[in-house]
C-alpha positions in Angstrom: -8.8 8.0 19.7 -9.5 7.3 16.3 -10.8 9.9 13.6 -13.9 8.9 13.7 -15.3 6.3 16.2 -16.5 3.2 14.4 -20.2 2.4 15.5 -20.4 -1.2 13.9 -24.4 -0.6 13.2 -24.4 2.6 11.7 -24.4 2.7 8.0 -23.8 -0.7 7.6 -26.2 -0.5 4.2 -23.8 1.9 2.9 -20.4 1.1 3.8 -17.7 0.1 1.2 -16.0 -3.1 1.6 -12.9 -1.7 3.0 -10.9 -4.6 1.2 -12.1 -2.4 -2.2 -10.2 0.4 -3.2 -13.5 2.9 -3.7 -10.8 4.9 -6.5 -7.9 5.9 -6.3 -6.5 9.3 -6.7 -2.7 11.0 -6.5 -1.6 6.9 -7.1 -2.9 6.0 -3.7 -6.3 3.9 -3.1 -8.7 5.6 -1.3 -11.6 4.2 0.9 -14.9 5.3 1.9 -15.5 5.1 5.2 -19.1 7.1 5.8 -21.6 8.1 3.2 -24.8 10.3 3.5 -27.4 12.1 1.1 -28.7 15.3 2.4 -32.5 14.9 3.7 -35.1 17.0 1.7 -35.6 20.3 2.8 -32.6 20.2 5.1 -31.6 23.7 5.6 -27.8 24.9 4.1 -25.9 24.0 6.9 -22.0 23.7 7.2 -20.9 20.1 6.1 -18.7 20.3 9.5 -21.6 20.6 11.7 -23.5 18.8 9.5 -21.6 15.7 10.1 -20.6 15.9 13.7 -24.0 15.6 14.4 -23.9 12.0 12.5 -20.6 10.9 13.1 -20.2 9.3 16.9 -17.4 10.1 18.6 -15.7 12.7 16.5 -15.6 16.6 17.3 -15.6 19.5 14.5 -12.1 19.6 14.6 -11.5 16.5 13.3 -13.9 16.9 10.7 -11.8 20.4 9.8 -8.6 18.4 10.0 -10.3 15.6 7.2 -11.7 18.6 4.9 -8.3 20.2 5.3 -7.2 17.4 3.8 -9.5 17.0 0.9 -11.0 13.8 2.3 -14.6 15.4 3.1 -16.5 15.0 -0.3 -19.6 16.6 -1.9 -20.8 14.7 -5.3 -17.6 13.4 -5.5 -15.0 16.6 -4.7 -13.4 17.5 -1.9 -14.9 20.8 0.0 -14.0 23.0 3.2 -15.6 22.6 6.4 -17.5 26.0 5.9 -19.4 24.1 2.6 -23.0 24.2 3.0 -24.6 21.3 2.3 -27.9 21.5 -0.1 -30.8 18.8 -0.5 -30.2 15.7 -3.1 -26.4 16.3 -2.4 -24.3 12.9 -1.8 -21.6 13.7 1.6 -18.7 11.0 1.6 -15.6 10.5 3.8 -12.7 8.9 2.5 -9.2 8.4 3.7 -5.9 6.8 2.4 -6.6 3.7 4.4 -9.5 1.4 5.3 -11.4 2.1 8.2 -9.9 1.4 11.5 -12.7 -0.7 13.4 -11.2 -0.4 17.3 -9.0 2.3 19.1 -5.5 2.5 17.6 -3.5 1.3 20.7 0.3 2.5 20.8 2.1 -0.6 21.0 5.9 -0.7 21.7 7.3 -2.5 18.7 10.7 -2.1 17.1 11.1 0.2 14.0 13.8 -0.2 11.5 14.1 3.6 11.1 16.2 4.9 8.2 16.3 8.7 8.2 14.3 11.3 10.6 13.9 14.7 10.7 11.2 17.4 12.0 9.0 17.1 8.5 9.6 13.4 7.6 10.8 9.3 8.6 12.2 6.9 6.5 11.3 3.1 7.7 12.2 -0.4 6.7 9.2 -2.3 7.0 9.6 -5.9 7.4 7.7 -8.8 5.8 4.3 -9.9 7.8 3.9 -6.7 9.5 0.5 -5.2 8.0 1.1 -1.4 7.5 -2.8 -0.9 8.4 -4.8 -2.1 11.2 -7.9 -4.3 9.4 -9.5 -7.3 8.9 -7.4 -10.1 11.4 -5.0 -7.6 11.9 -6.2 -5.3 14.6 -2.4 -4.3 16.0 1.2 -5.4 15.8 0.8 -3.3 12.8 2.8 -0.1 11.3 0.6 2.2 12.5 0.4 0.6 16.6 4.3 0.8 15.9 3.8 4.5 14.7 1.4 5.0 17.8 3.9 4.5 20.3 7.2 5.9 19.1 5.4 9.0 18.3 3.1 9.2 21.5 5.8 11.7 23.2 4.7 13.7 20.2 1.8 16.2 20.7 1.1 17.7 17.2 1.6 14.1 15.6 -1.9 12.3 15.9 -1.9 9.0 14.1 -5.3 9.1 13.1 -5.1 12.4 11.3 -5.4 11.8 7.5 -2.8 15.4 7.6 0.0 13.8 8.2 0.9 10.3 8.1 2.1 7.2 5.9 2.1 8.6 2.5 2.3 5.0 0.3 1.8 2.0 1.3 3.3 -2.1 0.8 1.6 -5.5 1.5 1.7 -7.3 4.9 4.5 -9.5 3.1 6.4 -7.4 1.2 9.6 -5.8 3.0 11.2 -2.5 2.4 11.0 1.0 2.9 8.0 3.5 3.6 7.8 7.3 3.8 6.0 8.9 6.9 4.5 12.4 6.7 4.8 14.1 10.5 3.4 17.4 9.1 0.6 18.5 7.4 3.1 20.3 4.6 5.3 17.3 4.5 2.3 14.9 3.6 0.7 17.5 0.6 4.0 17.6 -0.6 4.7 14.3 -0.3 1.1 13.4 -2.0 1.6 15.8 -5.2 4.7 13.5 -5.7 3.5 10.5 -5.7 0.8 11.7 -8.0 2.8 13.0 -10.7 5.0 10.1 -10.4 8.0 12.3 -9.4 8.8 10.1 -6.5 11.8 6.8 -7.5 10.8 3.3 -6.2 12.3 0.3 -7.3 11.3 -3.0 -5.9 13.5 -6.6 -6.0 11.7 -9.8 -6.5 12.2 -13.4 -7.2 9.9 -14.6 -10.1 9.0 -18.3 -11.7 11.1 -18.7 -15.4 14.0 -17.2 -16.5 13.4 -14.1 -18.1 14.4 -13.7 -22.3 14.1 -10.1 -22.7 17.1 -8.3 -20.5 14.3 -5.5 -19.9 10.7 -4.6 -20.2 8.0 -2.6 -19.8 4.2 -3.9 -18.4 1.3 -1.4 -19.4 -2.0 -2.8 -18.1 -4.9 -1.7 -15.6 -5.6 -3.5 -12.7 -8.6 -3.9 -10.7 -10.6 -6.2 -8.5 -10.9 -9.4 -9.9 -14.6 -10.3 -11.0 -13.8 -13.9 -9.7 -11.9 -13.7 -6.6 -12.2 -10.3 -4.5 -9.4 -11.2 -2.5 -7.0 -11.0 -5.8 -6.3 -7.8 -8.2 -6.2 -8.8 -12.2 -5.2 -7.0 -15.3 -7.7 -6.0 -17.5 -7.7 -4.9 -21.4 -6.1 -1.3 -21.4 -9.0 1.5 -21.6 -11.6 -1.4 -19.9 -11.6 -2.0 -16.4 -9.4 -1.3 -13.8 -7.1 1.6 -13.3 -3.8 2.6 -15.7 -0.7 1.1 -14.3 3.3 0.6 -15.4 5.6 -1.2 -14.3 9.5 -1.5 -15.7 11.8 -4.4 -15.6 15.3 -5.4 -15.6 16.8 -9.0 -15.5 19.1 -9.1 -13.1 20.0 -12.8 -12.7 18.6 -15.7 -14.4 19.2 -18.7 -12.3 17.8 -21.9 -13.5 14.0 -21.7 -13.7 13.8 -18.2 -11.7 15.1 -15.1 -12.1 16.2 -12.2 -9.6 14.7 -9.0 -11.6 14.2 -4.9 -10.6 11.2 -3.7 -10.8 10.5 0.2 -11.2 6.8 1.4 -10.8 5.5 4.5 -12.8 2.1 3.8 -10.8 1.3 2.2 -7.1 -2.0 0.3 -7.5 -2.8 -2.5 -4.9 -0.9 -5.6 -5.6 0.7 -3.9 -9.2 3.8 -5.8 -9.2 2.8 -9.4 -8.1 -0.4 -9.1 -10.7 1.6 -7.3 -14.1 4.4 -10.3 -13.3 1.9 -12.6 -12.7 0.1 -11.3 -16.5 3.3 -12.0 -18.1 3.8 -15.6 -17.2 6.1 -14.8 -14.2 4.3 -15.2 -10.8 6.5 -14.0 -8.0 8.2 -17.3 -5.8 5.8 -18.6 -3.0 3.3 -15.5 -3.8 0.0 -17.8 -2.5 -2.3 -15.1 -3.5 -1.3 -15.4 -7.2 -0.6 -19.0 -7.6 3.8 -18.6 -7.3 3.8 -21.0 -4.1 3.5 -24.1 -6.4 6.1 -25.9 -8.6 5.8 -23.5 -11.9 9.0 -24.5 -13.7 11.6 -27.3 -13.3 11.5 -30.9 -13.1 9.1 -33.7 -11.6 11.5 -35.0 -9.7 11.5 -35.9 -6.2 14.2 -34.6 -5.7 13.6 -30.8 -7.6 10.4 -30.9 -5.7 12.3 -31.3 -2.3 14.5 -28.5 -3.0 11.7 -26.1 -4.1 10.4 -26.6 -0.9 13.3 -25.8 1.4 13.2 -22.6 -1.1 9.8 -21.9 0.3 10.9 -22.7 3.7 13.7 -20.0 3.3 11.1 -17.8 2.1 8.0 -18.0 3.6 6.4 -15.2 1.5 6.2 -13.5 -1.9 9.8 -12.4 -2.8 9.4 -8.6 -2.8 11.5 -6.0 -1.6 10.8 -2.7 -1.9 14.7 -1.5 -1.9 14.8 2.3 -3.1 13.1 5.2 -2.4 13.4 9.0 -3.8 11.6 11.9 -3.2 12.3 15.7 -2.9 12.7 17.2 0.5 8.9 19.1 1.3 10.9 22.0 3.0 15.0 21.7 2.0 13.8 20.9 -1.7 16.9 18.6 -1.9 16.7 15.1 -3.3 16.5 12.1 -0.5 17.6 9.3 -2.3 17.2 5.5 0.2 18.7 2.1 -0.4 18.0 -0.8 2.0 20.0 -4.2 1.9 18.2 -7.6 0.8 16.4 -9.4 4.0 17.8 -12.3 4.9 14.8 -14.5 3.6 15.3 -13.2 0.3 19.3 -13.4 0.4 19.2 -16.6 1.5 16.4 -17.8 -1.4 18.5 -16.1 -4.5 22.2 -17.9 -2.9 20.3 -21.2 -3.0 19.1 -20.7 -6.2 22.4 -19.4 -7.3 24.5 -22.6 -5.9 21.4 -25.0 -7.8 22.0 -23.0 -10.7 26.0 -23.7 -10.7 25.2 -27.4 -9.9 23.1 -27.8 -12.9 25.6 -26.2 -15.9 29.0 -28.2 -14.1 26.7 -31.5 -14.4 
């Protein structure tokens, strides 16, 4: 059973597109899944019972557990359960994820797990597995995964925005994710991330060689204006939200190059759009215009062998490879490394042998 039960003709006026990050907040996105304003001349009620009584197919407790975790909102800031709501006063809902419109259904699916322990699981996520149920995407995800290999589990509830995955990735990025399976473990988890404590460092194939050995990319993203399906950067102090990213050149290989990216913040899409903002779209990344022919020649031959390159990898080249983070109850350091997939292994060794082709001609 889901937190609260979607009823698809409720508040349909009002409802965020769950695609949109509402704002974001400890370097997460956040979405907004019910909004109310208080009637006139309701009487000060508690916001718990307040909302059960508008919310199908939830119970107080699960209300508590979403105050609990600061995701029950008055005017903006989180409240307890025991808050009692005043006339004129704007109630909104909002969780680390969009809004899950059907049951979660446990679904038996293998996980690449890394590390596990009573607080905490390390998993290597692969490329086109959505971490989120959504739009086209109503299982096979992370979370049916999560579902199943925790349904032996009774204080673990999937739906609980307590506990739970802590960051996220896109559908086709690959690499490694931290689950929260306590309440502590996800606060502590959360303060991380949001003072940028937390060591992530992503691998990706980009368009052109790369002239400065390392580099820093300071520039807010947001929605794009244009095309809501893509994030863009914006003018710094404009629009958008503050993000860094930090670069190293690992390999330049003919008209690509193999570089490490380190994020200071995690907003939607950041390293696909700040690479794209310099002039270095990441290979076959459709969303942001890398699954074309950006450098090279117009050959027929170049052009056949860029596309066996796409065929080896059939999605952005992004890995999230590293992750850090303190311990929420040892306090010791958990440092993670995960190896290269094979798409992307496969993609930098052709480049590599095109690459020695090209300076023994």
């Amino acid at each position: 059973m889901s937190l609260f039960e979607v009823d698809s003709d409720a508040h349909k006026d009002i409802l965020l597109d769950f695609s949109d990050p509402d704002f974001t907040e400890n370097g997460c996105d956040y979405w907004e899944h019910y909004r109310y304003e208080v009637e006139p001349g309701q009487d000060l009620l508690r916001i718990d019972k307040y909302l059960v009584e508008r919310i199908k197919g939830t119970s107080r407790t699960r209300i508590q557990n979403a105050a609990e975790a600061q995701c029950i909102r008055v005017n903006g800031r989180p409240v307890k359960s025991n808050y009692r709501v005043h006339p004129g006063e704007i109630i909104s809902v909002v969780m680390d994820r969009p809004r899950y419109e059907n049951e979660i259904v446990a679904q038996d699916i293998p996980l690449d797990i890394v590390y596990e322990d009573d607080q905490v699981l390390v998993v290597n996520k692969p490329a086109g597995m959505c971490v989120h149920p959504g739009h086209g995407n109503y299982d096979g995800t992370l979370v049916n995964a999560l579902a199943w290999y925790f349904k032996d589990m009774p204080n673990y509830d999937v739906t609980d925005p307590r506990m739970g995955l802590v960051h996220r990735i896109d559908k086709d990025t690959s690499g490694l994710l931290v689950v929260a399976k306590t309440p502590l473990a996800k606060t502590s988890l959360g303060n991380q991330f949001r003072d940028k404590t937390t060591k992530r460092q992503y691998i990706a194939v980009v368009w052109g060689e790369m002239k400065e050995p390392t580099g820093t990319i300071v520039g807010n993203i947001g929605r794009n204006p244009r095309d809501r399906l893509q994030m863009c950067v914006f003018p710094e102090g404009d629009q958008g939200k503050h993000a860094v990213t930090h670069y190293t050149a690992l390999e330049n290989l003919a008209h690509v190059a193999v570089v490490r990216c380190q994020l200071e913040t995690g907003r939607t899409h950041q390293i696909r759009v700040h690479m794209k903002h310099i002039g270095h779209p990441l290979f076959n990344d459709e969303r942001y215009g890398g699954d074309q022919v950006l450098r090279g020649y117009r050959t027929a031959s170049y052009a056949a062998f860029i596309n066996n390159c796409f065929k080896l990898c059939r999605r952005q080249a992004l890995h999230a490879k590293t992750l850090g983070f303190v311990h929420p109850v040892t306090h010791q350091q958990m440092d993670f490394d995960s190896p290269l997939p094979e798409d992307m292994t496969a993609l930098i060794e052709h480049w590599r042998t095109y690459a020695a082709d090209l300076k023994n001609k």
